[in-house]
C-alpha positions in Angstrom: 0.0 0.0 0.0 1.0 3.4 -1.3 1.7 6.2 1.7 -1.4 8.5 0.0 -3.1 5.7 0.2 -2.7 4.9 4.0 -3.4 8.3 4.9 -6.3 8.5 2.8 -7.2 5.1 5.2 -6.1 6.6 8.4 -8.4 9.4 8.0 -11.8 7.7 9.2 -9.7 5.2 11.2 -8.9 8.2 13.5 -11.6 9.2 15.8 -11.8 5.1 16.9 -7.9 5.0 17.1 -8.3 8.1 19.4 -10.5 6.9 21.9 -8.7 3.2 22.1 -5.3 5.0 22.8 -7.1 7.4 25.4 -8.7 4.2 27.3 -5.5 2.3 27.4 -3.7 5.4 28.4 -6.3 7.0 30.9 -4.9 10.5 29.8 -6.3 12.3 26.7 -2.8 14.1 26.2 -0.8 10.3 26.3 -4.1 9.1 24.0 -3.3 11.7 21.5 0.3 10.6 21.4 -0.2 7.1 21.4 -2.0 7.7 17.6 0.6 10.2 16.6 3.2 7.4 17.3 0.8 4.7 15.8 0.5 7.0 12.4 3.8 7.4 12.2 5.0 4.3 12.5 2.4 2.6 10.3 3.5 5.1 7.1 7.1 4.1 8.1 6.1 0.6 7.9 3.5 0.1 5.6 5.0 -2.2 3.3 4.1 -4.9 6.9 0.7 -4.2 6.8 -0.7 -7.1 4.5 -4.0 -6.8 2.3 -6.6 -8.8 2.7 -6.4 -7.8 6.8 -7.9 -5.4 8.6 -6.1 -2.2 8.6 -7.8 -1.0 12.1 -6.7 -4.1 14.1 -3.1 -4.0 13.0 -3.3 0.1 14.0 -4.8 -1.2 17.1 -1.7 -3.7 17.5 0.5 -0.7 17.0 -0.9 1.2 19.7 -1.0 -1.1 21.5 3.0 -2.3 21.2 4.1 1.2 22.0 1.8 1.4 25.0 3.5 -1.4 25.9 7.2 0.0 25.4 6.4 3.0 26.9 5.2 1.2 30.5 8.6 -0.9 30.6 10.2 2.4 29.8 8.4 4.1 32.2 8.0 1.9 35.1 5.2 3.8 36.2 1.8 3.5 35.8 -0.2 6.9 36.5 -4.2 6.9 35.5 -5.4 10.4 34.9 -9.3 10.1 34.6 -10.5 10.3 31.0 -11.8 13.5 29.7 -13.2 12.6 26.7 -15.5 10.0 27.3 -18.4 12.4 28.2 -18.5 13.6 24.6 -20.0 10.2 23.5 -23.3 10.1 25.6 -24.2 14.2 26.4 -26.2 14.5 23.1 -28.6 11.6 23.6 -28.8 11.9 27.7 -33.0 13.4 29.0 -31.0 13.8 32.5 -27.5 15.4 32.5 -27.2 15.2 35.9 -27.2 12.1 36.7 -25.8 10.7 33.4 -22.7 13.2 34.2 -22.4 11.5 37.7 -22.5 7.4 36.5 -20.2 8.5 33.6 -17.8 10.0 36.2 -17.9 7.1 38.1 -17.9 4.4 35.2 -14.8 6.5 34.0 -12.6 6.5 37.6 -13.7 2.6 37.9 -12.6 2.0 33.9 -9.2 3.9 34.8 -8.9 2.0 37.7 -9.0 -1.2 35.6 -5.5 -2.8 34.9 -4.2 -2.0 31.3 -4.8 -5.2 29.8 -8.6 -5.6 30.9 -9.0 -1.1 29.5 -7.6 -2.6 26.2 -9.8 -5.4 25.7 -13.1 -3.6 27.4 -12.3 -0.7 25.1 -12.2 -2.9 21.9 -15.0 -5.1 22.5 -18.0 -2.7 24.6 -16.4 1.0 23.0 -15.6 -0.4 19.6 -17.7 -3.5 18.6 -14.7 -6.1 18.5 -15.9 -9.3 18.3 -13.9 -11.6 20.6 -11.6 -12.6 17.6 -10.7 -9.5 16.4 -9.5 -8.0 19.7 -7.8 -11.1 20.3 -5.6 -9.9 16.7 -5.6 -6.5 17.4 -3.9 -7.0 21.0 -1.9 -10.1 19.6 -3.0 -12.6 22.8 -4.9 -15.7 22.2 -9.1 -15.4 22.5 -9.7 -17.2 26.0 -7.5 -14.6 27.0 -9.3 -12.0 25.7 -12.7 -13.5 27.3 -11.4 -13.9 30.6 -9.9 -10.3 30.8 -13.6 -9.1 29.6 -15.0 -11.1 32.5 -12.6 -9.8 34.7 -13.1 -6.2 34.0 -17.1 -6.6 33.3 -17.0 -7.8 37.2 -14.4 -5.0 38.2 -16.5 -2.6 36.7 -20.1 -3.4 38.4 -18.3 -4.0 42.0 -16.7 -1.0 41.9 -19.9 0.8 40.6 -21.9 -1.4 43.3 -24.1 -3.5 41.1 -24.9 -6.8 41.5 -23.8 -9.5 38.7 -26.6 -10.9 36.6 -27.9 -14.1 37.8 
């Protein structure tokens, strides 16, 4: 694949990219660089990206390889709570209030969330991943990718203090 035509791919790709890298990251500012990263190194490498695959789940693979490099690097893990989530349900929301408040608190208990369990719940409740796909976007076998979504689906509603279906 052609550069122009990579960036003419990216383009659409973006806004999903965006809020994957912010979820894994907790910060909007480390989000934003995560996909500048992930950009530039899929144009640098494009010749690995192989047709006939999906274009989003290698980008999500990216992100998620220099996420990776940049914890080991770091040796720190610092949540900031996410910003940008909001965005996504103000519009269709008959009480602000109190869809402001469970937002806030479904975003603290997501950042609270270790990074593989974000990454997977991201993917699969934020972007529509079926099991599969995750699985090849994060590059970890599919059990793994259903027990981290059970672990973080049962994170999630204790620390939100609902009760598991029966």
């Amino acid at each position: 694949m052609s550069d122009d035509e990579l960036r003419t791919r990216l383009g659409p790709l973006l806004p999903r990219l965006r809020r994957f890298a912010i979820n894994l990251s907790g910060s909007t500012d480390d989000g934003d660089d995560l996909v500048q990263a992930a950009c530039e190194r899929a144009l640098a490498r494009s010749h690995q990206w192989q047709p006939g695959t999906r274009l989003d789940s290698w980008l999500y693979r990216i992100i998620h390889t220099i996420w990776i490099d940049q914890l080991r690097a770091r040796k720190v893990r610092a949540h900031v709570p996410l910003d940008a989530a909001e965005a996504l349900t103000r519009a269709a929301v008959e009480h602000p209030a109190e869809a402001r408040l469970t937002l806030d608190a479904v975003r603290r208990a997501l950042a609270e969330l270790p990074e593989e369990q974000r990454a997977v719940m991201t993917l699969v409740c934020a972007d529509g991943f079926t099991y599969k796909e995750a699985a090849s976007a994060l590059d970890i076998p599919i059990g793994t990718v259903m027990s981290r979504l059970a672990r973080a689906r049962l994170a999630l509603m204790a620390r939100l203090g609902a009760t598991p279906p029966a």
